[in-house]
CHARMM internal coordinates of N, CA and C (Angstrom, degrees):
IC EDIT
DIST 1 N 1 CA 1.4501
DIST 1 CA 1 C 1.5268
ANGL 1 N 1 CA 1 C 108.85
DIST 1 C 2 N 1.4342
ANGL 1 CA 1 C 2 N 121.77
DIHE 1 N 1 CA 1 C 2 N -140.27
DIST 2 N 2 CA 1.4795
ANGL 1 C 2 N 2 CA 107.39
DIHE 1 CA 1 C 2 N 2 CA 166.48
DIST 2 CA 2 C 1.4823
ANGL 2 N 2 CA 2 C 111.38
DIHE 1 C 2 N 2 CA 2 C -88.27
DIST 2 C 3 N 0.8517
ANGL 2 CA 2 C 3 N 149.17
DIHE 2 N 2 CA 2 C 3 N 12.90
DIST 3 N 3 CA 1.4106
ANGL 2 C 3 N 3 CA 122.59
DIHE 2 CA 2 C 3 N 3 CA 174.15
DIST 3 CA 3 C 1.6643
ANGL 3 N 3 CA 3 C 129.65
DIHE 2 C 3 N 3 CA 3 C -118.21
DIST 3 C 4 N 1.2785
ANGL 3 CA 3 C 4 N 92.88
DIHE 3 N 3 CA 3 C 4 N -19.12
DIST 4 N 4 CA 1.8306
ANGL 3 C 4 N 4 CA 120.76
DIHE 3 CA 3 C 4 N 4 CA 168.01
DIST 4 CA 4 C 1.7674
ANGL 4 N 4 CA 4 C 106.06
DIHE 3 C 4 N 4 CA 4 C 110.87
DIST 4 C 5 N 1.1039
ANGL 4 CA 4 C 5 N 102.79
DIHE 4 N 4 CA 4 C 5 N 7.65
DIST 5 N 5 CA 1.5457
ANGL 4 C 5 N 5 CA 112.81
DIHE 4 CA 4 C 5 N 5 CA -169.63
DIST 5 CA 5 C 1.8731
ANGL 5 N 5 CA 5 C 109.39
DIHE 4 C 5 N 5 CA 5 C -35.60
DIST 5 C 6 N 1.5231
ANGL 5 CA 5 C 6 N 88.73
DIHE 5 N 5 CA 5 C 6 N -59.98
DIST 6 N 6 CA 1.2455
ANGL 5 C 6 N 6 CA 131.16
DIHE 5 CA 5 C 6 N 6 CA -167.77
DIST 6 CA 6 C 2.0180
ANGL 6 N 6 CA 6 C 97.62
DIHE 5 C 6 N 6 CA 6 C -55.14
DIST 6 C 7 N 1.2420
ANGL 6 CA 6 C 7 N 116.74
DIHE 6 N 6 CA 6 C 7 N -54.95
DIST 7 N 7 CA 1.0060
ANGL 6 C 7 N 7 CA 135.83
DIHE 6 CA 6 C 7 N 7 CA 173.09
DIST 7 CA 7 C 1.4856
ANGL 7 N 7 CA 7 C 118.75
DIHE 6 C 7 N 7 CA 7 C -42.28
DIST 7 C 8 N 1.2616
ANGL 7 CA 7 C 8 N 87.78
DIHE 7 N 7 CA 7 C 8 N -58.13
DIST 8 N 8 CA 1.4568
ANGL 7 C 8 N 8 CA 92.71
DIHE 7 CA 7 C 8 N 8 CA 167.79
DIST 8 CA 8 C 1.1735
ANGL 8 N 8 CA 8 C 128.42
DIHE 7 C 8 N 8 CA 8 C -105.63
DIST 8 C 9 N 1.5004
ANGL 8 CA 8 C 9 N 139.67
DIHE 8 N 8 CA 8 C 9 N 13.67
DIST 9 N 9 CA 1.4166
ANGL 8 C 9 N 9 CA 128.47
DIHE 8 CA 8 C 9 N 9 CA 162.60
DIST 9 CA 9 C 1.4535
ANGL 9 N 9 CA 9 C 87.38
DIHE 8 C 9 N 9 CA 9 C -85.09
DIST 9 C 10 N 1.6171
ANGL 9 CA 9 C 10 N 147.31
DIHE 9 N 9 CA 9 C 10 N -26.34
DIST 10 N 10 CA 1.7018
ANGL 9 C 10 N 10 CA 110.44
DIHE 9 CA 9 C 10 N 10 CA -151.88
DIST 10 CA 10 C 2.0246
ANGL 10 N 10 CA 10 C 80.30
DIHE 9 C 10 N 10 CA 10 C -97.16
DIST 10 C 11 N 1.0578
ANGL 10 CA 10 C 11 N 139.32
DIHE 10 N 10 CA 10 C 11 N 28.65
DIST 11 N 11 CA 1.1837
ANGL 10 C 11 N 11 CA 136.01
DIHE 10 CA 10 C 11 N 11 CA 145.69
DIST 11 CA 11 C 1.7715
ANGL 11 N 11 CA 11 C 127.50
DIHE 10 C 11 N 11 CA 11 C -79.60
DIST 11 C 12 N 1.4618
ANGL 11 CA 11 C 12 N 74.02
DIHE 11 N 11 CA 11 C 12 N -23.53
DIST 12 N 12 CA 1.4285
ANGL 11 C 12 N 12 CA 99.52
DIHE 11 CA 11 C 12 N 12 CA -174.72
DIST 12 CA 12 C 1.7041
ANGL 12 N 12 CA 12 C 114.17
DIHE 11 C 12 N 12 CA 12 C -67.36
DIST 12 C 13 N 1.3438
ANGL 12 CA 12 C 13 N 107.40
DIHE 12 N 12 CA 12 C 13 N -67.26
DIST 13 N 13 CA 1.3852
ANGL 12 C 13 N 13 CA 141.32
DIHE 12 CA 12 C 13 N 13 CA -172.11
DIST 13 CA 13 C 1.6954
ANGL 13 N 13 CA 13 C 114.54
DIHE 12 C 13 N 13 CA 13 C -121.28
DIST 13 C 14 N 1.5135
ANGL 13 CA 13 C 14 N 102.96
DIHE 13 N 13 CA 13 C 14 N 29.34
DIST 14 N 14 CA 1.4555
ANGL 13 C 14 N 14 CA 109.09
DIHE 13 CA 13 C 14 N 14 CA 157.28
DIST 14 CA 14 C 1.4503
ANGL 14 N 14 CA 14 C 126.35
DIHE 13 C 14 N 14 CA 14 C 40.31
DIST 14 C 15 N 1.7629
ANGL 14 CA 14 C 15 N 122.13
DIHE 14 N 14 CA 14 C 15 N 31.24
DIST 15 N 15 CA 0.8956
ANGL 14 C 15 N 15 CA 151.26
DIHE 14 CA 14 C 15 N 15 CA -167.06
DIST 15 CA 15 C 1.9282
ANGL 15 N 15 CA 15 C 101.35
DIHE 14 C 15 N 15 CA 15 C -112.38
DIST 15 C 16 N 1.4143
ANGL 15 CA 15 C 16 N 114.50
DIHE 15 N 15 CA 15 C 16 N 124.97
DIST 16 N 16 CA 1.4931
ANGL 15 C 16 N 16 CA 102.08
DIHE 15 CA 15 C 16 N 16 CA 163.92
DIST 16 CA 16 C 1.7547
ANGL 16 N 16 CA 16 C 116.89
DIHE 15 C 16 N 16 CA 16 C -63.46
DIST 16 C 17 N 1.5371
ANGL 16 CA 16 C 17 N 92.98
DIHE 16 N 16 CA 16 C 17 N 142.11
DIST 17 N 17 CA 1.8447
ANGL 16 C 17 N 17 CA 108.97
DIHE 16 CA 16 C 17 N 17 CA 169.52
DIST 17 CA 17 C 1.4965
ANGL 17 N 17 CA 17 C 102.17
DIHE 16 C 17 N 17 CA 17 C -26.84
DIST 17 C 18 N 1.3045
ANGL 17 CA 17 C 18 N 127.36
DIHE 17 N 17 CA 17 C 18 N -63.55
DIST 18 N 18 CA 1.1475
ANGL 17 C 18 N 18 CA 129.12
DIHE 17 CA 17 C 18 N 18 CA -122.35
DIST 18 CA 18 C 1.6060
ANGL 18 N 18 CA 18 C 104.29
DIHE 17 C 18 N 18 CA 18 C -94.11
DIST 18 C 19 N 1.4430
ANGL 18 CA 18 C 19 N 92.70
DIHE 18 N 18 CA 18 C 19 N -10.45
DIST 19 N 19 CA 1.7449
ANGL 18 C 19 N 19 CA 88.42
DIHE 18 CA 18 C 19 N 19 CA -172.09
DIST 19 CA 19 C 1.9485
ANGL 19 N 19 CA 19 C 114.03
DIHE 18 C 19 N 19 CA 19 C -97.58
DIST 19 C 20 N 1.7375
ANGL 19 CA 19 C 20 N 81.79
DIHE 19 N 19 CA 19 C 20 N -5.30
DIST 20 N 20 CA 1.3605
ANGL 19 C 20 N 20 CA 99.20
DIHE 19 CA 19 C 20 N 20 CA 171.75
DIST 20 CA 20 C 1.4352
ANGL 20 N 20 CA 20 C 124.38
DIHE 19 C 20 N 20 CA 20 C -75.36
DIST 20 C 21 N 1.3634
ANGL 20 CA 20 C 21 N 91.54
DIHE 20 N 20 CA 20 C 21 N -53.95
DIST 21 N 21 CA 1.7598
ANGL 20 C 21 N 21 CA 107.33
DIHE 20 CA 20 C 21 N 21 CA 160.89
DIST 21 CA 21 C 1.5345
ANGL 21 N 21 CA 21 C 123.10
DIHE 20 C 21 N 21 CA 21 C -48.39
DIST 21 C 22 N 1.4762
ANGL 21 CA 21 C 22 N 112.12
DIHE 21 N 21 CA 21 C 22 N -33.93
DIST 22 N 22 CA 1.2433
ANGL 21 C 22 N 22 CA 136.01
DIHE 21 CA 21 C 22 N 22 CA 166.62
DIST 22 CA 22 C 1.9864
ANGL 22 N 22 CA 22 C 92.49
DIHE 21 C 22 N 22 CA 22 C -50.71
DIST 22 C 23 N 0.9051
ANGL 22 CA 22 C 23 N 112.62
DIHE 22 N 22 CA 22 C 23 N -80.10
DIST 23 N 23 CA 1.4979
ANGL 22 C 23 N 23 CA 135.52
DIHE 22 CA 22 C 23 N 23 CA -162.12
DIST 23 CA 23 C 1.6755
ANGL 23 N 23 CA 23 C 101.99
DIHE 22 C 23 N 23 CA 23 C -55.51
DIST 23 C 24 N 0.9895
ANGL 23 CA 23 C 24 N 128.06
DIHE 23 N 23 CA 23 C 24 N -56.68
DIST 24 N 24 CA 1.3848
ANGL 23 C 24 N 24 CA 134.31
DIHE 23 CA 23 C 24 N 24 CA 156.50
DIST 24 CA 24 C 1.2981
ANGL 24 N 24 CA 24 C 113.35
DIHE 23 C 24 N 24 CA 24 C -9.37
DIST 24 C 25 N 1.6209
ANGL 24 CA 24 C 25 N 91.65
DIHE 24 N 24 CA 24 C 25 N -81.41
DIST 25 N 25 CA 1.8792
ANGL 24 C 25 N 25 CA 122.75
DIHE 24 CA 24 C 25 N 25 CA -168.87
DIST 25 CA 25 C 1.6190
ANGL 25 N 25 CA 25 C 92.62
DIHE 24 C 25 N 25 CA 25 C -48.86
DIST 25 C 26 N 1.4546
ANGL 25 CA 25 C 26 N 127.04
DIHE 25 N 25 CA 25 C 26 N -72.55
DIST 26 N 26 CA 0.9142
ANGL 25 C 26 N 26 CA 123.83
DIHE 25 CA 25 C 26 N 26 CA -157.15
DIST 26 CA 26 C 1.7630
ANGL 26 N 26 CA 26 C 104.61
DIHE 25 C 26 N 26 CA 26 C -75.99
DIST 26 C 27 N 1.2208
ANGL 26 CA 26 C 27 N 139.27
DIHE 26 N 26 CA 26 C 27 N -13.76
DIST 27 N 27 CA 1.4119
ANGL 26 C 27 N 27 CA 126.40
DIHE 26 CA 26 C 27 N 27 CA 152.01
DIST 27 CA 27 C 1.4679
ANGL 27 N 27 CA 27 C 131.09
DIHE 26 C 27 N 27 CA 27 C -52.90
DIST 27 C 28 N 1.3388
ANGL 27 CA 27 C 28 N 109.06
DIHE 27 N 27 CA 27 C 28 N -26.18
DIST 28 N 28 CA 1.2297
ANGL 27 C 28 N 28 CA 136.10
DIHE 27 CA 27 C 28 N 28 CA -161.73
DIST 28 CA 28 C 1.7020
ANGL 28 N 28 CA 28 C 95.19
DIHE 27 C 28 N 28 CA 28 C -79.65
DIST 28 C 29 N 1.4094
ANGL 28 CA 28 C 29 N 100.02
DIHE 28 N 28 CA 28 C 29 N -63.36
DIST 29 N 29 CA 1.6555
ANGL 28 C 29 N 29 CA 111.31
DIHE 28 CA 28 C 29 N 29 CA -174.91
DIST 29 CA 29 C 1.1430
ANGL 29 N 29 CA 29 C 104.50
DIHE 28 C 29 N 29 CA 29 C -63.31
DIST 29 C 30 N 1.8229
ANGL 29 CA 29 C 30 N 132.87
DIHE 29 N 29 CA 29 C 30 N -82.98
DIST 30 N 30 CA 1.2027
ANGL 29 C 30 N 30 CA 138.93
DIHE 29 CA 29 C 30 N 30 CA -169.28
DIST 30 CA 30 C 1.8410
ANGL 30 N 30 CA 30 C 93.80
DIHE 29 C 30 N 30 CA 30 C -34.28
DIST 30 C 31 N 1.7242
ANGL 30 CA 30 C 31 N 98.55
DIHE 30 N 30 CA 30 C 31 N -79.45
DIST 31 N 31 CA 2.4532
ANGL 30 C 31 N 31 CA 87.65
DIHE 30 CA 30 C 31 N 31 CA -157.22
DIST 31 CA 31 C 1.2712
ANGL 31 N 31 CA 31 C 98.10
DIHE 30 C 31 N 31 CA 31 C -97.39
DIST 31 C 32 N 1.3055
ANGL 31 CA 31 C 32 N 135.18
DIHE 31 N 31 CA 31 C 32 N -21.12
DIST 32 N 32 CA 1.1150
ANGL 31 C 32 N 32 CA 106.58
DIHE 31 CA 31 C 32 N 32 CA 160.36
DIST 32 CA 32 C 2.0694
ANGL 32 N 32 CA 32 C 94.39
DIHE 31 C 32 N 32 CA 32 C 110.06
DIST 32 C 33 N 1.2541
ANGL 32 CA 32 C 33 N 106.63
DIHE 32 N 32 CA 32 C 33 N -8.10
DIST 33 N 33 CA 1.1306
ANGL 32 C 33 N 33 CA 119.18
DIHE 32 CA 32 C 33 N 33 CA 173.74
DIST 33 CA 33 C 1.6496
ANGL 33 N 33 CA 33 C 122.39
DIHE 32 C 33 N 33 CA 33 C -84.56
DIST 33 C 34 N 0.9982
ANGL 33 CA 33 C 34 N 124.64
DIHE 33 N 33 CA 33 C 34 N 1.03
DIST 34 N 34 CA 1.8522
ANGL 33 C 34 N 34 CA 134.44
DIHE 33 CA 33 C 34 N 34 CA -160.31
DIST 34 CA 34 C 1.6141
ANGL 34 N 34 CA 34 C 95.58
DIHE 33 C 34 N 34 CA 34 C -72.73
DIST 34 C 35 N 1.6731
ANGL 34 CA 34 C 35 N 121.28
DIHE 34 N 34 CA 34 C 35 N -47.27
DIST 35 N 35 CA 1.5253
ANGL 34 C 35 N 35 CA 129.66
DIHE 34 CA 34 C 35 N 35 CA -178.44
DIST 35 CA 35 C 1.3389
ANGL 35 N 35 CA 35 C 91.78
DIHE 34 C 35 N 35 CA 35 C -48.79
DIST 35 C 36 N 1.2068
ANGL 35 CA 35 C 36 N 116.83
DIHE 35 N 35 CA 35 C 36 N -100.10
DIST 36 N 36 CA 1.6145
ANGL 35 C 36 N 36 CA 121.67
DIHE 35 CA 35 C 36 N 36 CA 174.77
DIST 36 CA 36 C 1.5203
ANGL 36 N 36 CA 36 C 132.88
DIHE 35 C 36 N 36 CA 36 C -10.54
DIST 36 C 37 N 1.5373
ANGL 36 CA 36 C 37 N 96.74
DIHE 36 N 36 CA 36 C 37 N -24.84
DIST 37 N 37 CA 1.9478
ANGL 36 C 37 N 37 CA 100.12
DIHE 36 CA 36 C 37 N 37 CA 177.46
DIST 37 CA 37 C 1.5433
ANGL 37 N 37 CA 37 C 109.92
DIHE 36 C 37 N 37 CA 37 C -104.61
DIST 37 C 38 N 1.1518
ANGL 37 CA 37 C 38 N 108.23
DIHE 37 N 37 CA 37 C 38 N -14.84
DIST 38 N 38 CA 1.1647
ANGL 37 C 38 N 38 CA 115.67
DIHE 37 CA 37 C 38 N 38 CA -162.41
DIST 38 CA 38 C 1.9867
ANGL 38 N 38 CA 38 C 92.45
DIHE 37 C 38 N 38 CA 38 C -103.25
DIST 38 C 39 N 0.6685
ANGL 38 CA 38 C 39 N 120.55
DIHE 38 N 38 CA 38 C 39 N -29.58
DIST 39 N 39 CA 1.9809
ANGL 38 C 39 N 39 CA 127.13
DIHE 38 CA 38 C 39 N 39 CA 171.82
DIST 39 CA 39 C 1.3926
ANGL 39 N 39 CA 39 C 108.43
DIHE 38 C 39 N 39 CA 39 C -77.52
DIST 39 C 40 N 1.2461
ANGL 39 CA 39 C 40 N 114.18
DIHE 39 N 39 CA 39 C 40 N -36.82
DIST 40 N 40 CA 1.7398
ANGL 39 C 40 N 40 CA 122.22
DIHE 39 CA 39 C 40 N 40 CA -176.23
DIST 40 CA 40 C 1.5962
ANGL 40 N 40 CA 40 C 88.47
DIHE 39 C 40 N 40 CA 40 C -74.30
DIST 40 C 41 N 1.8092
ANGL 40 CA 40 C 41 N 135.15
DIHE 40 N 40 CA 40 C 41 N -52.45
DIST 41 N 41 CA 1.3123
ANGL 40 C 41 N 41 CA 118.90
DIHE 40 CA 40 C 41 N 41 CA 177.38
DIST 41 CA 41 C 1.4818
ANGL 41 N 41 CA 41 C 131.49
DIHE 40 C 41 N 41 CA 41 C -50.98
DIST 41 C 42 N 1.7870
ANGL 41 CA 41 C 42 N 93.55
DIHE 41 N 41 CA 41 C 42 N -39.63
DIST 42 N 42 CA 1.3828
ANGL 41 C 42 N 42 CA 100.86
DIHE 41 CA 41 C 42 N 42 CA 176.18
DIST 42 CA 42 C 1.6214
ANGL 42 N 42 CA 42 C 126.07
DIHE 41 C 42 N 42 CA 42 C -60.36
DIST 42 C 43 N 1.0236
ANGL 42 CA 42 C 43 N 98.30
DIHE 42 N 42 CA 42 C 43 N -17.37
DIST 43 N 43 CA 1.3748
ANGL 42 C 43 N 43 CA 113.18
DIHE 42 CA 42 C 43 N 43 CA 174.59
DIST 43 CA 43 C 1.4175
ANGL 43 N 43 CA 43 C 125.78
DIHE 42 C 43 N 43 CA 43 C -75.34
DIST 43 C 44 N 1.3520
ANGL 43 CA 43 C 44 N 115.26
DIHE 43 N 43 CA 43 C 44 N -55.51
DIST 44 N 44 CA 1.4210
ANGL 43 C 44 N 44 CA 138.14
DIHE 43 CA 43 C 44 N 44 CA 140.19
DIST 44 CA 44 C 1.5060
ANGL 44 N 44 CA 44 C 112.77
DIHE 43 C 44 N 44 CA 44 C -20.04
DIST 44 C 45 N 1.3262
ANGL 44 CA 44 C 45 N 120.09
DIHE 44 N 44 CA 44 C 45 N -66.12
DIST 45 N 45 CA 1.0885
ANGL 44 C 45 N 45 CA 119.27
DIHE 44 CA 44 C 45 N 45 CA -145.85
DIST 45 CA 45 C 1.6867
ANGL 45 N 45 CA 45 C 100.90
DIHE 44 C 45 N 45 CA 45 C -83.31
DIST 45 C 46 N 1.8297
ANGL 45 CA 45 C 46 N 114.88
DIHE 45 N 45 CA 45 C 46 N -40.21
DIST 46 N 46 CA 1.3610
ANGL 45 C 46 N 46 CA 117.42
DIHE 45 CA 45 C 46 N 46 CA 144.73
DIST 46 CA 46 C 1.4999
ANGL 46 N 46 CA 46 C 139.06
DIHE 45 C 46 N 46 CA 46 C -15.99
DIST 46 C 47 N 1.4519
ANGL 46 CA 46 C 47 N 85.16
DIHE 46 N 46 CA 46 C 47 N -71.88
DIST 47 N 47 CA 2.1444
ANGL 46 C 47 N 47 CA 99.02
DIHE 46 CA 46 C 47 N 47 CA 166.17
DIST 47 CA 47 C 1.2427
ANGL 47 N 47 CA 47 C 115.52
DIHE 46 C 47 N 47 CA 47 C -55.26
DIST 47 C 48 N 1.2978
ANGL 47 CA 47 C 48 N 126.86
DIHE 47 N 47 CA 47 C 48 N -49.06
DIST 48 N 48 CA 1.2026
ANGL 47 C 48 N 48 CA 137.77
DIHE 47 CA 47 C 48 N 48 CA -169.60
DIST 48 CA 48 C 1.9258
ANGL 48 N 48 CA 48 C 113.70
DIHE 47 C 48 N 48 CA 48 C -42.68
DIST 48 C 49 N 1.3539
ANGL 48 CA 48 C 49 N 125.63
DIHE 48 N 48 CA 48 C 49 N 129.80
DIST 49 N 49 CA 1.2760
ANGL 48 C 49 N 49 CA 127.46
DIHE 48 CA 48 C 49 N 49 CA -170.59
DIST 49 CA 49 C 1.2341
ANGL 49 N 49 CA 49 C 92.75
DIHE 48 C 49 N 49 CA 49 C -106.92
DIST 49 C 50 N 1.4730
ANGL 49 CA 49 C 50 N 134.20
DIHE 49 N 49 CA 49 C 50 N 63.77
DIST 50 N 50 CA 1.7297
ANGL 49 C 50 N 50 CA 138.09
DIHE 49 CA 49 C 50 N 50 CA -174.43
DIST 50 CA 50 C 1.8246
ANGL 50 N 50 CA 50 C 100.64
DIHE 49 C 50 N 50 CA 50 C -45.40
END
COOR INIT
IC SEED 1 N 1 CA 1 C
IC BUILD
């Protein structure tokens, strides 16, 4: 998406990008929570000393 989140969690957990993005989109719509999970990663993934 924009931030690479996506990019890098299915590196993470060996999941394709796309089904994540999939998962996102539809978190976002259904609760309304996807912004919030996806900023809490970005954050994560920032801190993170890979």
């Amino acid at each position: 998406m924009i931030l690479g989140v996506c990019d890098w969690l299915s590196g993470k957990i060996n999941v394709e990008a796309k089904y994540l993005r999939i998962g996102f989109v539809l978190a976002v719509i259904l609760a309304g929570t996807g912004v919030l999970l996806y900023l809490i990663l970005f954050l994560v993934k920032i801190l993170q000393k890979d």
